[in-house]
C-alpha positions in Angstrom: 0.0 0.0 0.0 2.6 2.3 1.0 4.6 1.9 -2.6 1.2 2.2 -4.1 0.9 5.3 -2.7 4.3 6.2 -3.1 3.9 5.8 -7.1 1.0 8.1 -7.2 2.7 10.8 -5.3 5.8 10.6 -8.0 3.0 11.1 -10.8 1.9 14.6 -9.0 4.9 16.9 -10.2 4.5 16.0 -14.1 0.8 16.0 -13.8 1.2 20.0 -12.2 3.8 20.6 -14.9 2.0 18.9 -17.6 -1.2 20.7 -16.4 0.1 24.2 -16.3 1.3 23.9 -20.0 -2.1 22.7 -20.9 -3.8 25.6 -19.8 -1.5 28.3 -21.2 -2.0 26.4 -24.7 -5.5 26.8 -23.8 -5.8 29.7 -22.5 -7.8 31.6 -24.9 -10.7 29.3 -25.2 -11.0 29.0 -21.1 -10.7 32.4 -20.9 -13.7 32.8 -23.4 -15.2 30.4 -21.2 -15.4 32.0 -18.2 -16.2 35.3 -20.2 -19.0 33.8 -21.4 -20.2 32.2 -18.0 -20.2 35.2 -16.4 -21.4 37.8 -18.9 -24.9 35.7 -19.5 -27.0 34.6 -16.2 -28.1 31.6 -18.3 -24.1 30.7 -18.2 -23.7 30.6 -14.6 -23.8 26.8 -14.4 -20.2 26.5 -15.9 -18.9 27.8 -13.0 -20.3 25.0 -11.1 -18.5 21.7 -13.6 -15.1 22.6 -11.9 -16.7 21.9 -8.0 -18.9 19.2 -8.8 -15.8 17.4 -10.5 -13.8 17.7 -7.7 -16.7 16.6 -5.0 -17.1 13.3 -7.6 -13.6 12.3 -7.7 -13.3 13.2 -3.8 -16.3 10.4 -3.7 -14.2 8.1 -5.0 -10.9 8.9 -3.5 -10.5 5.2 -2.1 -10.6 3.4 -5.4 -6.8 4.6 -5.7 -5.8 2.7 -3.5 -6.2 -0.3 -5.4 -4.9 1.6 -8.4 -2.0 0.8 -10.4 -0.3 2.9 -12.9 0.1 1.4 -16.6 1.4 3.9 -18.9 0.1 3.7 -22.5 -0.2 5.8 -26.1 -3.9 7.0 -24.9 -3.2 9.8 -23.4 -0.7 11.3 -25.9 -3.6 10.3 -28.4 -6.0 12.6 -26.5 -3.7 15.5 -26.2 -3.1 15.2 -29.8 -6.7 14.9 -30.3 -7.2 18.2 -28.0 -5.5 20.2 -30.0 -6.4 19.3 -33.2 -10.0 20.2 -31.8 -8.5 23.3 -30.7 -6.6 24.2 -34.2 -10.2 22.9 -36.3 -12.4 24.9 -34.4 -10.4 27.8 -34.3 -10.0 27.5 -38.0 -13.5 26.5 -39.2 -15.0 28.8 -36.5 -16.5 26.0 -34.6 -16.7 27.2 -31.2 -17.6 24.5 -29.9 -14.4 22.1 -30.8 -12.4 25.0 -29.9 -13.4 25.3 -26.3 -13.6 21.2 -26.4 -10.2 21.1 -27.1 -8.9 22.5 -23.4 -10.6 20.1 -22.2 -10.0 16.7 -24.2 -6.3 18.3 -23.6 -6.3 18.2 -19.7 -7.8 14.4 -20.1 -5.4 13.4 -22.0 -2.6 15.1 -19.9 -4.1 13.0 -16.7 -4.2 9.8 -18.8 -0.6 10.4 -19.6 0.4 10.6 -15.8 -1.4 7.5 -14.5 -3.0 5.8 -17.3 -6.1 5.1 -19.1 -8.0 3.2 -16.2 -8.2 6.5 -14.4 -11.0 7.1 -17.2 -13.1 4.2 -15.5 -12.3 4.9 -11.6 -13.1 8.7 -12.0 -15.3 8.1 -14.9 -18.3 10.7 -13.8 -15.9 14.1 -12.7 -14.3 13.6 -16.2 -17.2 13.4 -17.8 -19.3 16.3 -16.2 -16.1 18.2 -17.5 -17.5 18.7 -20.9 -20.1 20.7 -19.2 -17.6 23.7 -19.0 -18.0 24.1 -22.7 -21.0 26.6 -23.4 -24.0 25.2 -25.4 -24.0 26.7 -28.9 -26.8 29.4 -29.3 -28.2 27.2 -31.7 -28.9 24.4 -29.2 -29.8 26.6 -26.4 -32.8 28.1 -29.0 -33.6 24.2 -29.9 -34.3 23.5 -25.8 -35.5 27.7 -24.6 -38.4 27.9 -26.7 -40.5 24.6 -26.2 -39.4 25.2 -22.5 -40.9 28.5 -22.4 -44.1 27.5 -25.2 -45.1 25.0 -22.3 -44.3 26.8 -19.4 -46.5 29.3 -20.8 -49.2 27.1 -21.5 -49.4 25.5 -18.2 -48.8 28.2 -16.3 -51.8 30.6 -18.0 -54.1 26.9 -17.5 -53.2 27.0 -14.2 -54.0 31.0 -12.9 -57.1 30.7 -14.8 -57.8 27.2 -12.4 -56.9 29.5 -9.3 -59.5 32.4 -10.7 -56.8 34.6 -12.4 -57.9 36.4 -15.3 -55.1 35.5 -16.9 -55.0 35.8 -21.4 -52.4 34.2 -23.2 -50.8 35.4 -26.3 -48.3 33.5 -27.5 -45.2 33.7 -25.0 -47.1 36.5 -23.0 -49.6 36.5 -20.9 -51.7 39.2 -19.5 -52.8 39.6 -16.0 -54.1 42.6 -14.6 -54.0 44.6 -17.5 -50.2 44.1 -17.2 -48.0 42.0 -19.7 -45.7 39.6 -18.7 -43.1 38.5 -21.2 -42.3 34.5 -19.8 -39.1 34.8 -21.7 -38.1 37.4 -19.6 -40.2 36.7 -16.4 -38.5 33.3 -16.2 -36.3 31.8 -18.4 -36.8 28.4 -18.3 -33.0 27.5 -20.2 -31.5 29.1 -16.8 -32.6 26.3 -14.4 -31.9 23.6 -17.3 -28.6 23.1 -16.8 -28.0 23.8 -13.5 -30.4 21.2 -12.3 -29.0 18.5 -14.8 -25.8 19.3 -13.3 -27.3 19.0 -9.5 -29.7 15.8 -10.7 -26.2 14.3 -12.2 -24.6 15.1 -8.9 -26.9 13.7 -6.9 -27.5 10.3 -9.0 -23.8 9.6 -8.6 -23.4 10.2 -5.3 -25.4 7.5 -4.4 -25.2 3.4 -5.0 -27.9 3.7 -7.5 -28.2 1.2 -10.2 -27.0 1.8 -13.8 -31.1 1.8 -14.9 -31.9 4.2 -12.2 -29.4 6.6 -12.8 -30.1 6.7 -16.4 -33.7 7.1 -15.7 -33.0 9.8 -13.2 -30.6 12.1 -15.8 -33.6 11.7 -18.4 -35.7 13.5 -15.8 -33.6 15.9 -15.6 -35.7 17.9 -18.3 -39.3 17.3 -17.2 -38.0 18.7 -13.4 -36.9 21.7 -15.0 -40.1 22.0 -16.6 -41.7 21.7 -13.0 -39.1 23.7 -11.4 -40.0 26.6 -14.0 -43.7 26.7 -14.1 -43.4 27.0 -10.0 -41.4 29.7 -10.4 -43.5 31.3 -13.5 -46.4 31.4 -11.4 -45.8 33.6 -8.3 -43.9 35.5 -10.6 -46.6 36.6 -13.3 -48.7 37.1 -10.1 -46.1 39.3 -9.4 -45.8 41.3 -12.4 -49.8 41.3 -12.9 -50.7 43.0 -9.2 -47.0 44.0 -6.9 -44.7 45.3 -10.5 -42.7 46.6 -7.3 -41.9 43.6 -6.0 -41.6 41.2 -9.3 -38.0 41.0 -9.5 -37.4 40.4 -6.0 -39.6 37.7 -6.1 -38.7 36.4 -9.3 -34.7 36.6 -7.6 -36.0 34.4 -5.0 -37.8 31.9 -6.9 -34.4 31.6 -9.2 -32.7 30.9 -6.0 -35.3 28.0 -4.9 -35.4 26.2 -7.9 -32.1 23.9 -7.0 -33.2 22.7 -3.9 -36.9 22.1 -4.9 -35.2 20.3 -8.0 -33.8 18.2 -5.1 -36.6 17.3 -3.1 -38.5 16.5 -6.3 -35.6 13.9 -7.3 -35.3 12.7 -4.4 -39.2 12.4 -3.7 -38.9 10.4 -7.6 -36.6 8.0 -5.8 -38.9 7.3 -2.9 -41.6 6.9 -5.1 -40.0 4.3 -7.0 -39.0 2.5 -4.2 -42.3 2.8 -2.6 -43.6 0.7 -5.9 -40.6 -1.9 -5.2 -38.8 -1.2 -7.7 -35.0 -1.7 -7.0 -32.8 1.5 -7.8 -30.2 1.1 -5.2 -27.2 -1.8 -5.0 -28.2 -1.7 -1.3 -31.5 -1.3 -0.2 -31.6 2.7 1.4 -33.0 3.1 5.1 -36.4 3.9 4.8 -38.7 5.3 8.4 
């Protein structure tokens, strides 16, 4: 055990040294990154990939010590393959490759140090790296408007259930004589990714089975469809009768919407259990 971890600690100086280069080849497409994340409140979430990979691979800090370092070609392959991203999206003005690139580049760089396996023990904090890369406007068009189409069909069905004169037009609806524009009241592509990212968190932090977690990511849409027609509705009610107080309220609803998305997947995993259906390797303590 002790050589084990005596080989591991001799990988940590090329892996800094190796890691450093990588990011000042990289630098321009992870500065854009965080540019990006922090110029648009919809890009937020990136600054989260970086924490939840470290709390995954803290999860599964034990599994090294049954690790054992095989060097191979793989990770020179993926550096290689980093940077042709890099190059090709920089020259075809793919965006998308080029910020890719950074982070095929770092994997491959970690490969290098202690081998491919790593992939496997770590495999969910690599993975929930390629968040970092920003979703092209395209896609984020392809998801925002069905999200806000719906929310604003349910949530106009559902004021008018509570005795709300509410009319919809389109993406607007109209209580009070006011006009509330959904796309700005609540922007449903905001809480999409941030609660995928907390729903793929949560499912592997726990011993779930491979079905269960699958089943649980998938949900991770219809939540945020639940998350943001709870937050639409006190909102437009907002907007329609207190215009004073609509953006704090809509501030605080923003700031609910994680750990409702929470409770809701958690409540999804009770409810499954309570059907007996097995989603845990180990059966979970139950009251």
């Amino acid at each position: 055990m002790n050589a084990r971890r005596s080989r591991m600690s001799g990988v940590l100086a090329p892996l800094i040294l190796l890691g450093t280069l990588n990011l000042l080849v990289f630098r321009d497409p992870m500065l854009d990154i965080f540019r990006t994340a922090t110029k648009r409140p919809e890009g937020l979430y990136v600054l989260m990939v970086p924490l939840l990979a470290v709390y995954l691979a803290w999860l599964r800090q034990s599994r090294l010590g049954r690790y054992e370092i095989r060097r191979s070609f793989a990770g020179p392959v993926l550096i290689l393959s980093g940077w042709l991203l890099f190059v090709g999206g920089a020259f075809y003005d793919v965006v998308l490759f080029w910020h890719l690139g950074g982070i095929v580049g770092f994997i491959g760089v970690v490969v290098t140090c202690v081998g491919p396996r790593i992939l496997l023990v770590f495999g969910p904090a690599f993975l929930v790296l390629f968040a970092i890369a920003p979703l092209p406007g395209v896609v984020r068009e392809w998801i925002a408007l069905p999200l806000q189409n719906f929310a604003t069909i349910v949530t106009s069905i559902i004021l008018e259930l509570l005795g709300v004169d509410a009319v919809r037009r389109g993406s607007i609806i109209e209580i009070n004589g006011k006009i509330v524009l959904v796309g700005e009241a609540c922007n449903g592509m905001r809480l999409v990714m941030p609660i995928a990212l907390v729903i793929y968190a949560v499912v592997f932090s726990l011993p779930l089975r491979r079905a269960a977690r699958f089943l649980l990511l998938f949900a991770s849409i219809p939540v945020a469809l639940v998350c943001n027609i709870l937050r639409l509705i006190p909102t437009s009610l907002a907007y329609g009768f207190v215009p004073g107080s609509a953006e704090m309220v809509h501030d605080i609803g923003g700031w609910l919407m994680l750990p409702i998305a929470v409770l809701l997947l958690l409540g999804l995993l009770r409810f499954v259990e309570w059907l007996d259906v097995s989603v845990s390797k180990w059966r979970l303590v139950t009251a």
